[in-house]
Residue frames relative to the residue before (quaternion, step in Angstrom):
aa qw qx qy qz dx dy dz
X 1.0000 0.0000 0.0000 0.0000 0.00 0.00 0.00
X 0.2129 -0.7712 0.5938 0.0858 3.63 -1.33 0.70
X 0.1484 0.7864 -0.5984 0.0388 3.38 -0.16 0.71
X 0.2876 -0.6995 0.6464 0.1012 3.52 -1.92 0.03
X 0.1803 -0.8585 0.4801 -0.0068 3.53 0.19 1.13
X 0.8635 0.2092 -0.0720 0.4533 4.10 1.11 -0.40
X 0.3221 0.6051 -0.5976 0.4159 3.12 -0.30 1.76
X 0.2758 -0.8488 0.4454 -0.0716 2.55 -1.95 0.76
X 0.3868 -0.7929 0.2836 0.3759 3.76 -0.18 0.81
X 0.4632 0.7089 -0.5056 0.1652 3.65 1.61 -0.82
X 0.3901 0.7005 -0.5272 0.2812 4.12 0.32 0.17
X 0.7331 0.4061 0.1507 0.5244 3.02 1.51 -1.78
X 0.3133 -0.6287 0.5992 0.3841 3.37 -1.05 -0.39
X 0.6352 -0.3294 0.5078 0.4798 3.62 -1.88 -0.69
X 0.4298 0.5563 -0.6357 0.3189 3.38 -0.51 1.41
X 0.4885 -0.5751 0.5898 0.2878 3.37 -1.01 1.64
X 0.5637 0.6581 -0.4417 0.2323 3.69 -0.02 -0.93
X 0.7343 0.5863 0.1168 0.3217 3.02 1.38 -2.18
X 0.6237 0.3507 -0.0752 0.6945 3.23 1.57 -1.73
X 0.5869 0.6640 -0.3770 0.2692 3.48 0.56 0.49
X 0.3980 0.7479 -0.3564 0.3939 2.94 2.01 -0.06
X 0.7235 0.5393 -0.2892 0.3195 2.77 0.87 -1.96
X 0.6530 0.6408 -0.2359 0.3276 3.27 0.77 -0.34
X 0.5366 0.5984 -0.2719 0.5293 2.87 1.25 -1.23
X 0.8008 0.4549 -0.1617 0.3544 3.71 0.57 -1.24
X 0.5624 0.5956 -0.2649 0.5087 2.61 1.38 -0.82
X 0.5356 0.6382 -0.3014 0.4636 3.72 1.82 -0.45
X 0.8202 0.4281 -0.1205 0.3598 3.03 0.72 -1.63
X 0.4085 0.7052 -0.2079 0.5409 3.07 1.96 0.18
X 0.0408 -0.8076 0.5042 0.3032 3.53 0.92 -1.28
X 0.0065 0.7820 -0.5490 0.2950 3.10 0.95 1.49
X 0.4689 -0.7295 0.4955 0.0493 4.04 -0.69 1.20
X 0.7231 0.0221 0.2146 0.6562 3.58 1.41 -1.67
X 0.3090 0.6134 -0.7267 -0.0102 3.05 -1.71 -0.11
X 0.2274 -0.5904 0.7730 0.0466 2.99 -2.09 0.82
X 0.6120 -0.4654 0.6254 0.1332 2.61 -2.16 1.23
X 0.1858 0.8384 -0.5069 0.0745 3.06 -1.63 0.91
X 0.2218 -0.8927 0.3903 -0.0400 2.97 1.06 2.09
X 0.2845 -0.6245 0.6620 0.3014 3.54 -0.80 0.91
X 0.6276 -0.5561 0.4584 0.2946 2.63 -2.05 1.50
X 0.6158 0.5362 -0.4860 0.3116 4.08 0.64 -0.12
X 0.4425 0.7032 -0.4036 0.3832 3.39 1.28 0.54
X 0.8534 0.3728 -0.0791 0.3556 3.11 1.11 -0.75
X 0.2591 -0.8319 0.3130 0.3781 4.20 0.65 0.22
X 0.5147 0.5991 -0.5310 0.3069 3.25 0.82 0.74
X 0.5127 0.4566 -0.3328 0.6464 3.32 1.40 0.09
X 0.6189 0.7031 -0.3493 -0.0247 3.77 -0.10 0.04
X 0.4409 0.6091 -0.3662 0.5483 2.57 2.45 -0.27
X 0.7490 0.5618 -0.3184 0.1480 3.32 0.42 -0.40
X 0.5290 0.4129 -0.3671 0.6441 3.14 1.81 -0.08
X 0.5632 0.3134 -0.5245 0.5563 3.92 0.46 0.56
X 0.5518 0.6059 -0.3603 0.4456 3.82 0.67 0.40
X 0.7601 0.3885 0.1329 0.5037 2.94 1.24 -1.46
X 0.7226 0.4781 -0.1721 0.4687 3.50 1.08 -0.57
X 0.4099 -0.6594 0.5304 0.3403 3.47 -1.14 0.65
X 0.1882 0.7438 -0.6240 0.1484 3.57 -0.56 0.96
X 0.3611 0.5874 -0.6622 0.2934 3.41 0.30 0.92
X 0.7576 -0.3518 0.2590 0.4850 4.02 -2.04 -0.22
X 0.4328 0.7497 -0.4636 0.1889 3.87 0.82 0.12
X 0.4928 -0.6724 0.3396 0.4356 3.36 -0.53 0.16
X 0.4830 0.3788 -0.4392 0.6560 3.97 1.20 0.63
X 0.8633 0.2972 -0.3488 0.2115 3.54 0.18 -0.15
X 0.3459 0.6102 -0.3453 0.6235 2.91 2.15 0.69
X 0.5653 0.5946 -0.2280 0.5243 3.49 0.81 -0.27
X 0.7159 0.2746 -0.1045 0.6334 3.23 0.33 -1.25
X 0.6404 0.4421 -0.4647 0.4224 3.66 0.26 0.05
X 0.6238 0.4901 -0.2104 0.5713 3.38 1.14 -0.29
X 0.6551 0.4592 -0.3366 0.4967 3.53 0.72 -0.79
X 0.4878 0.4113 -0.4881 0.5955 4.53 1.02 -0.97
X 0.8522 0.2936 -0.3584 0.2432 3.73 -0.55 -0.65
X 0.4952 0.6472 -0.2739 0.5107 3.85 1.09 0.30
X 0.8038 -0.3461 0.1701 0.4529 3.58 0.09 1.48
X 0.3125 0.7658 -0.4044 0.3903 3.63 1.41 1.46
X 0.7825 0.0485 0.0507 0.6187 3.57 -0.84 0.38
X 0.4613 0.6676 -0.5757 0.1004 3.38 -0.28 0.54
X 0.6515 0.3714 -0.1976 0.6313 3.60 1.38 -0.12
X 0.4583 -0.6284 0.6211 0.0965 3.40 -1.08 1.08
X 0.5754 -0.5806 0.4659 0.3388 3.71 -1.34 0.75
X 0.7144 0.4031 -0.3999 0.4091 3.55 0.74 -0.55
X 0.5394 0.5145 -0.4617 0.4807 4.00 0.98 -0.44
X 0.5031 0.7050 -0.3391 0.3674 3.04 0.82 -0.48
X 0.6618 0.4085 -0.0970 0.6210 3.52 0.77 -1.63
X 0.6048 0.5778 -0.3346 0.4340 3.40 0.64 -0.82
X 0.8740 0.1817 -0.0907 0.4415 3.14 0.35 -1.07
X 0.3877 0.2920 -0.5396 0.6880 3.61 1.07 1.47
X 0.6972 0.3819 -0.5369 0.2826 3.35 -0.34 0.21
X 0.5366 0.5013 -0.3074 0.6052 3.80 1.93 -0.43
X 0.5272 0.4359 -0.4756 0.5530 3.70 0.83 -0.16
X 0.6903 0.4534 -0.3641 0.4304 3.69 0.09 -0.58
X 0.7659 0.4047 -0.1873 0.4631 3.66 0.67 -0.85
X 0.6345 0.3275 -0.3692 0.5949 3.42 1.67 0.15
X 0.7096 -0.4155 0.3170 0.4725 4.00 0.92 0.77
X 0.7353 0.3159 -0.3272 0.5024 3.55 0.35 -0.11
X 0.1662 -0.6639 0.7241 -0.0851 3.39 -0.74 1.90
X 0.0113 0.5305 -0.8392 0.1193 3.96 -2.00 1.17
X 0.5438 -0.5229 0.6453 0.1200 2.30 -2.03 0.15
X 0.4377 -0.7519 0.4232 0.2530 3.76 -0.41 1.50
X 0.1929 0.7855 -0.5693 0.1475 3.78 -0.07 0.03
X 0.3780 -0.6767 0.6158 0.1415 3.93 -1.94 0.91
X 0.0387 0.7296 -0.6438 -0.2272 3.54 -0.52 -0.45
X 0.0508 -0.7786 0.6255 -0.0014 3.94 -0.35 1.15
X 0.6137 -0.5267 0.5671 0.1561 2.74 -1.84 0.79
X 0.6880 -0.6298 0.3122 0.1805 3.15 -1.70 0.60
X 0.0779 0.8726 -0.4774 0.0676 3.57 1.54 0.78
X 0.3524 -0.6532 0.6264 0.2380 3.15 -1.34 0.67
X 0.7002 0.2695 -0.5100 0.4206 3.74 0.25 0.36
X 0.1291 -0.7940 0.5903 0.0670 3.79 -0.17 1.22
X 0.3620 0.7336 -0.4694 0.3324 3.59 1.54 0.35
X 0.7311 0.4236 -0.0666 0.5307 2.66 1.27 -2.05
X 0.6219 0.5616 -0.4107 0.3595 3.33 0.53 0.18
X 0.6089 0.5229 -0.2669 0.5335 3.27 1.53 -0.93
X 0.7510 0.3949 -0.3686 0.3796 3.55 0.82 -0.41
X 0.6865 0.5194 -0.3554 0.3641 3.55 1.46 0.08
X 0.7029 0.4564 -0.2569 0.4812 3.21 1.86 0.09
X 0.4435 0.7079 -0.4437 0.3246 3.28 1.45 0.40
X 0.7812 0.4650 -0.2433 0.3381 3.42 0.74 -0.38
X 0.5653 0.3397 -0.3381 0.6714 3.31 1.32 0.42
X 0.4803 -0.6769 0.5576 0.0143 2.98 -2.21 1.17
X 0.0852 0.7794 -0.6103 0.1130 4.00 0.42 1.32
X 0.6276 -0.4709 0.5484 0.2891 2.80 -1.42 1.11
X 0.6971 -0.2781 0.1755 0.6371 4.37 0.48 -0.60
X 0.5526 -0.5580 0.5922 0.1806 2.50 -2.39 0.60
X 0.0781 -0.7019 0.6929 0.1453 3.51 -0.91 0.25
X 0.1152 0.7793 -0.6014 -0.1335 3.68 -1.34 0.81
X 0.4862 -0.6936 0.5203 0.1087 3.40 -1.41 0.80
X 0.2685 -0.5685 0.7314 0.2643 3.15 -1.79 0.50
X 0.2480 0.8005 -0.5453 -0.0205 3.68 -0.37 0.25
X 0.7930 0.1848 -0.2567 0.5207 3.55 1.43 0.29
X 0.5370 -0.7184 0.4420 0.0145 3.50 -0.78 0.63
X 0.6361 -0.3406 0.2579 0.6425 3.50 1.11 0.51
X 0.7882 -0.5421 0.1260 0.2627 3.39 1.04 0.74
X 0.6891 0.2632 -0.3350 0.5862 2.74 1.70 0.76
X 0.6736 -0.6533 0.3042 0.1641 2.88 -1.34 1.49
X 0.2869 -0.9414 0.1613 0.0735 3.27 0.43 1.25
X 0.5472 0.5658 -0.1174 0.6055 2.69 2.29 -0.79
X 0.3028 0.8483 -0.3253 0.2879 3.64 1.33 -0.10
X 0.1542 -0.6963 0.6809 0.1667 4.25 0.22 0.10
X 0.6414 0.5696 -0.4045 0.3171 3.79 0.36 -0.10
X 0.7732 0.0743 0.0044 0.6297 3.02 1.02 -1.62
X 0.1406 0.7798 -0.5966 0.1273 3.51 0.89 1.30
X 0.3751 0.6643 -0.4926 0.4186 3.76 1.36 -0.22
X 0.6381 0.6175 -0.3460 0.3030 3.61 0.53 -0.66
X 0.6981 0.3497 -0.4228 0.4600 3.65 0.76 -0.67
X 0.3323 0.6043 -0.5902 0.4196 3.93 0.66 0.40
X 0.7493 0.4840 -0.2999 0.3380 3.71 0.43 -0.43
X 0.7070 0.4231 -0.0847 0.5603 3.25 2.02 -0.47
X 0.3011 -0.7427 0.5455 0.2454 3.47 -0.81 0.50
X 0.5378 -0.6517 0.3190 0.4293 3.58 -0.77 0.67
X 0.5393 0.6159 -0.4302 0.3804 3.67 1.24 0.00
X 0.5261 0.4738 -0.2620 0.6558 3.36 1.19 -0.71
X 0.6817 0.5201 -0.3127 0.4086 3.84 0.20 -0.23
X 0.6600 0.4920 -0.1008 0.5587 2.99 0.96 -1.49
X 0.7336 0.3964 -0.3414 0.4339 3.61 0.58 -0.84
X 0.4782 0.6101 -0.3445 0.5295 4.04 1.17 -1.68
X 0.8066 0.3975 -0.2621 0.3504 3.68 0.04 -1.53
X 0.6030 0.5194 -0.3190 0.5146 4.05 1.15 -0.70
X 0.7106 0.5337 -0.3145 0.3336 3.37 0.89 -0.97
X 0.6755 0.3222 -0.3743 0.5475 3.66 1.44 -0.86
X 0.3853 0.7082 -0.5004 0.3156 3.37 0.46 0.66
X 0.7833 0.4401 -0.1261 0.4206 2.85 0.98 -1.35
X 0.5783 0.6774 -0.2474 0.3814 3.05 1.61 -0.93
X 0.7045 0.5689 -0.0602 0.4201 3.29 1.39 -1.37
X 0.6410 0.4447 -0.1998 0.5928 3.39 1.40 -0.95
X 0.6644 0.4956 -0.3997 0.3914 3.59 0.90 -0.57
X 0.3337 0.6718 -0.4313 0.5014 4.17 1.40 0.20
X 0.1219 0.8289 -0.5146 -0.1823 3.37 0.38 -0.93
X 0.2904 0.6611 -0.6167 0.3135 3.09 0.26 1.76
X 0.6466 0.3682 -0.4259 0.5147 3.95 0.53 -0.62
X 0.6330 -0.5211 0.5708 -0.0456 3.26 -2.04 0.98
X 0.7998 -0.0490 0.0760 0.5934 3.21 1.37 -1.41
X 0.3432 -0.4760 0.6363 0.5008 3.84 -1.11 0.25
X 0.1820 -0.4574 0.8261 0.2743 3.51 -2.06 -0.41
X 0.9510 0.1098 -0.0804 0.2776 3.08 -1.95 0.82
X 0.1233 0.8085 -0.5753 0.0125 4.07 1.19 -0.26
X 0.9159 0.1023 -0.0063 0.3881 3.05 -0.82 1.02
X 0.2660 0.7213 -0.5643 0.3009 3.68 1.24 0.62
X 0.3972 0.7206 -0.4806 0.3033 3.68 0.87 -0.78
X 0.5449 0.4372 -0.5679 0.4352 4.17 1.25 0.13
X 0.2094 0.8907 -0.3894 -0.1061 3.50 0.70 -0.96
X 0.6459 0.3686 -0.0807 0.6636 3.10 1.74 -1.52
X 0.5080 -0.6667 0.4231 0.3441 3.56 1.01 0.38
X 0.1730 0.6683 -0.5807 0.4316 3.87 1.20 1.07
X 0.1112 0.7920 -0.5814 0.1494 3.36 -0.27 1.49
X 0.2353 -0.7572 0.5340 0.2934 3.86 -0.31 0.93
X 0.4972 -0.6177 0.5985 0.1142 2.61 -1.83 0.76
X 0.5363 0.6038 -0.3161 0.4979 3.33 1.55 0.55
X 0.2821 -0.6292 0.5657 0.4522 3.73 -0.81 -0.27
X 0.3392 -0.7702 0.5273 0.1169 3.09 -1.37 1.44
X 0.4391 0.7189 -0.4955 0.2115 3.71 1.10 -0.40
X 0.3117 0.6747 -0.4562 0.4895 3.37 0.77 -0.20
X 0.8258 0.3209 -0.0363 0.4624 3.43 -0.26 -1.32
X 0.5924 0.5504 -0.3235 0.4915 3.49 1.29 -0.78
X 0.7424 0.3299 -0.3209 0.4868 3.79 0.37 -1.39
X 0.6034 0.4877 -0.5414 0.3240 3.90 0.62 -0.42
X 0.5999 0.4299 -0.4386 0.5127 3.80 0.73 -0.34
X 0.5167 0.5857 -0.4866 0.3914 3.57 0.65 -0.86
X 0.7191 0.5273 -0.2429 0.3818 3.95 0.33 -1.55
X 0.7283 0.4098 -0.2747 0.4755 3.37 1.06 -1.33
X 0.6753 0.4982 -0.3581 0.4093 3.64 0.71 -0.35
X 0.4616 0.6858 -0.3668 0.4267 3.57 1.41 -0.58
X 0.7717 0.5322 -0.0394 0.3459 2.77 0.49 -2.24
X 0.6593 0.3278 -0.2612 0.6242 3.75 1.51 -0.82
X 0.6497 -0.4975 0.5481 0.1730 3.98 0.61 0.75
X 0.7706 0.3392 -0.4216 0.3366 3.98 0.83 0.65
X 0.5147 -0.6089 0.5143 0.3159 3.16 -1.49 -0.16
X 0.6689 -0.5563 0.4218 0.2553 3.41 -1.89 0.53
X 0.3127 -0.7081 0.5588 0.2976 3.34 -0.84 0.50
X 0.0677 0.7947 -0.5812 -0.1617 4.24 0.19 0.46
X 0.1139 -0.8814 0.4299 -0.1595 3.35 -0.37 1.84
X 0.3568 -0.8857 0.2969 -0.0115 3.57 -0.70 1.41
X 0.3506 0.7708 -0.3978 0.3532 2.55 2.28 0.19
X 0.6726 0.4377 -0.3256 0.5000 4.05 0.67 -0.98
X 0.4158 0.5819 -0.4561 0.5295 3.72 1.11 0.79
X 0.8282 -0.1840 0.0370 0.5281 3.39 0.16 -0.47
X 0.4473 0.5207 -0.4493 0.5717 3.92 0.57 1.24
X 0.8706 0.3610 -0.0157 0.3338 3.75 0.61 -0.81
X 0.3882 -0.6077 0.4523 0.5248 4.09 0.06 0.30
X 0.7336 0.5196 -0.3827 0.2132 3.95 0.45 -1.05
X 0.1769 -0.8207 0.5261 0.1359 3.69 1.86 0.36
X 0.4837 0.6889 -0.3988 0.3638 3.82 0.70 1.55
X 0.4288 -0.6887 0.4207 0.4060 3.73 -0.03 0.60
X 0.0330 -0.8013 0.5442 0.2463 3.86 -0.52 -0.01
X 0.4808 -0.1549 -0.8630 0.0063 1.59 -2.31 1.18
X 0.5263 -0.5645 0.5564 0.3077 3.45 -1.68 0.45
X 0.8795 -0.3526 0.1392 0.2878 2.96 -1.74 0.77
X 0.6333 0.6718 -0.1794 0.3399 3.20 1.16 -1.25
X 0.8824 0.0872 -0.0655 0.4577 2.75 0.76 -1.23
X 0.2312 0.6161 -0.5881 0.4702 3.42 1.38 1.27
X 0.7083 0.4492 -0.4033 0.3660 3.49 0.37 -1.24
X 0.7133 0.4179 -0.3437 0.4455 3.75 0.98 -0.63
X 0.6381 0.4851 -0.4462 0.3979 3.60 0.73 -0.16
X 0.6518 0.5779 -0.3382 0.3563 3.51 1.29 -0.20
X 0.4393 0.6517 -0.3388 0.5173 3.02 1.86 -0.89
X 0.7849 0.4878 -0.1035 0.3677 3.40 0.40 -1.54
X 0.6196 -0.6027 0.4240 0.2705 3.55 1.34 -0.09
X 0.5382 0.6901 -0.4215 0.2375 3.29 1.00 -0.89
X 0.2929 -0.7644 0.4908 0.2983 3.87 -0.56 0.54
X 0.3534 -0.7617 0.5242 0.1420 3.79 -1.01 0.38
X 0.0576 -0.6982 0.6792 0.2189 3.50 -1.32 0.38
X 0.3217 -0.7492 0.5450 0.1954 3.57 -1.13 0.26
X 0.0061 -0.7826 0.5865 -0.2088 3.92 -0.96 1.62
X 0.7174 -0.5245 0.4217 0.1800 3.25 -2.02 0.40
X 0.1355 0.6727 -0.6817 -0.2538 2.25 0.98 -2.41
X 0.2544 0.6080 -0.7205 0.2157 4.15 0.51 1.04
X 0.3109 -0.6298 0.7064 0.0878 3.15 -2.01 0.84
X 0.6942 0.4227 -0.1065 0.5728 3.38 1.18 -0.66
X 0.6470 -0.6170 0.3719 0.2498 3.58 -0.74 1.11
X 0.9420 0.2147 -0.1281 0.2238 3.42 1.40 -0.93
X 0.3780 0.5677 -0.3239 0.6557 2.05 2.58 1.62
X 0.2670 0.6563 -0.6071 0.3597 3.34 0.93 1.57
X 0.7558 0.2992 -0.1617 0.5595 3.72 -0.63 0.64
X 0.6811 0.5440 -0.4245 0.2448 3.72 0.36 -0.42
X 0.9157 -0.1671 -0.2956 0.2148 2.92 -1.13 1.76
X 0.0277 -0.8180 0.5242 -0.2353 2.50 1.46 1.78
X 0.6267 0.5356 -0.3558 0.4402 3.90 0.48 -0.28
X 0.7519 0.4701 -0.1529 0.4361 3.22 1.29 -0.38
X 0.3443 0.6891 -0.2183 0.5991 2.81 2.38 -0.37
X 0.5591 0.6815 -0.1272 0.4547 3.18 0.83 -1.75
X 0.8901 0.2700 -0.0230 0.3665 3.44 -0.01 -1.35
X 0.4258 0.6976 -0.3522 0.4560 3.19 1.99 -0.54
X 0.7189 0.5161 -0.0816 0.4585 3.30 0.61 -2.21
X 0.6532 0.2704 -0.4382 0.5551 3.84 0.42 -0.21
X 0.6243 0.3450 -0.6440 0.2766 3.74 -0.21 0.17
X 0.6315 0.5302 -0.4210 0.3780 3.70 1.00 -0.05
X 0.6703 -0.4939 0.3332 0.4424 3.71 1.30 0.36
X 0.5122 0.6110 -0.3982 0.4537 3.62 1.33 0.04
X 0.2136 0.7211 -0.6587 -0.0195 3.72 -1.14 0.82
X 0.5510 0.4515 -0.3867 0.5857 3.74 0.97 0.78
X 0.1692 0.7257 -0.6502 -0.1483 3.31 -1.92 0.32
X 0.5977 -0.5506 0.4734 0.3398 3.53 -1.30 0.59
X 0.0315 -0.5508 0.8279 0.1010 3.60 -1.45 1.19
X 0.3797 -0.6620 0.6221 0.1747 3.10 -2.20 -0.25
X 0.2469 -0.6587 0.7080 -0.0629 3.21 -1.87 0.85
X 0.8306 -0.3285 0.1334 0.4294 3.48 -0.30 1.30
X 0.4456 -0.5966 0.3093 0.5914 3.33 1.61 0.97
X 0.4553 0.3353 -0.7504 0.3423 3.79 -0.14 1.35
X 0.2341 -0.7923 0.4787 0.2973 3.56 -1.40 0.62
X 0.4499 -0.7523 0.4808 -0.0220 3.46 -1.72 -0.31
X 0.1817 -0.8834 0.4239 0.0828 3.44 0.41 1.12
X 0.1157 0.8598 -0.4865 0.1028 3.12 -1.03 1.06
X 0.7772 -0.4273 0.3251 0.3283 3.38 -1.37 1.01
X 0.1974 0.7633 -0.6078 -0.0947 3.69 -0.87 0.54
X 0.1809 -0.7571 0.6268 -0.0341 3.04 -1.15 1.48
């Protein structure tokens, strides 16, 4: 089986017309499944929390990011949301519902905005770093200000923080933090097996994501080598994704995804069912 577990419609809007690409490709692929996976900045019940969370002061990241919350944000409630998979489904095109949240530090308040709706799984992210968005081309000027030890550590730590909520199903992206091809010159395993433990210990699986393949200078599947070889060691189960934003980067190089993960001893991954999970054949 070939599936794709992370993408998103925010390119677009809620038009069957539109989200039909993904499908389509996802055809021409010979893709089995896929699930939808709207970042939680799609929606305004989450919005205080990235003005909670976010650098947004007169800096030059927090000028940025003040601009970036007001730029195709919150424009779709959690129930249009459902709403509108449930008209994909009745116009022939069937996913899997799924979130992909962000690294908030009130996981209180997170648990009370996702209790009331029924996704197939949770996906959480690292996508900010003491509050700034790290993965950004704008304010890539910013990791000059940090050493990757201080990176590496800031970036393990909301790991741990986040997985310890048990509410997310999956990491997304573990370790994308090469993206710009910032490679220490240290040994990170350290940092690698402490996410390894916390992800054990919360009962999820890896997200093994192709988006820093063709989205990113490091042209690298994530997680990197490293720390595949330890999530295999560890058991850790895996789903396999794009991370497409664009209809005609649903599926892409999921075969390659595919082949990555069996040299680490993997020939199965986990889909979902109302967060119950499922092991399956990858071919």
């Amino acid at each position: 089986m070939r599936y794709d577990y992370h993408m998103h419609f925010e390119k677009g809007s809620y038009d069957v017309d539109w989200a039909k690409g993904f499908f389509e490709a996802a055809a021409k692929r010979g893709l089995t499944e896929i699930g939808i996976t709207e970042h939680s900045h799609t929606f305004p019940e989450f919005k205080q929390l990235y003005y909670d969370d976010l650098i947004l002061d007169e800096s030059f990241v927090g000028k940025f990011q003040q601009q970036w919350l007001k730029k195709n944000k919150f424009k779709y409630t959690l129930d249009e949301y459902f709403e509108f998979m449930e008209k994909l489904k009745s116009a022939g095109y069937n996913a899997k519902v799924g979130i992909e949240v962000c690294n908030f530090q009130n996981q209180e308040q997170v648990a009370e905005i996702l209790k009331g709706y029924d996704f197939d799984y949770i996906i959480g992210s690292i996508h900010f770093i003491r509050g700034w968005a790290y993965d950004s081309e704008e304010i890539k000027a910013e990791w000059d200000n940090h050493t990757l030890d201080e990176i590496y550590e800031a970036y393990t730590q909301e790991i741990e923080h986040m997985v310890a909520s048990g509410l997310y199903d999956v990491l997304g992206h573990p370790y994308n933090i090469r993206l710009y091809r910032m490679i220490p010159d240290f040994d990170a395993t350290p940092y690698l097996k402490r996410a390894i433990a916390a992800l054990k210990k919360a009962n999820m699986c890896v997200d093994v994501n192709t988006g820093t393949v063709y989205r990113y200078p490091i042209a690298e599947i994530t997680p990197y080598y490293k720390f595949m070889k330890l999530a295999s060691e560890a058991g850790l189960p895996i789903i396999t994704s794009s991370d497409a934003h664009k209809p005609e980067d649903c599926g892409s190089y999921i075969g390659d995804a595919i082949d990555y993960v069996k040299c680490y001893g993997y020939t199965q991954g986990v889909t979902f069912n109302k967060r119950q999970r499922t092991m399956v054949d990858l071919d």
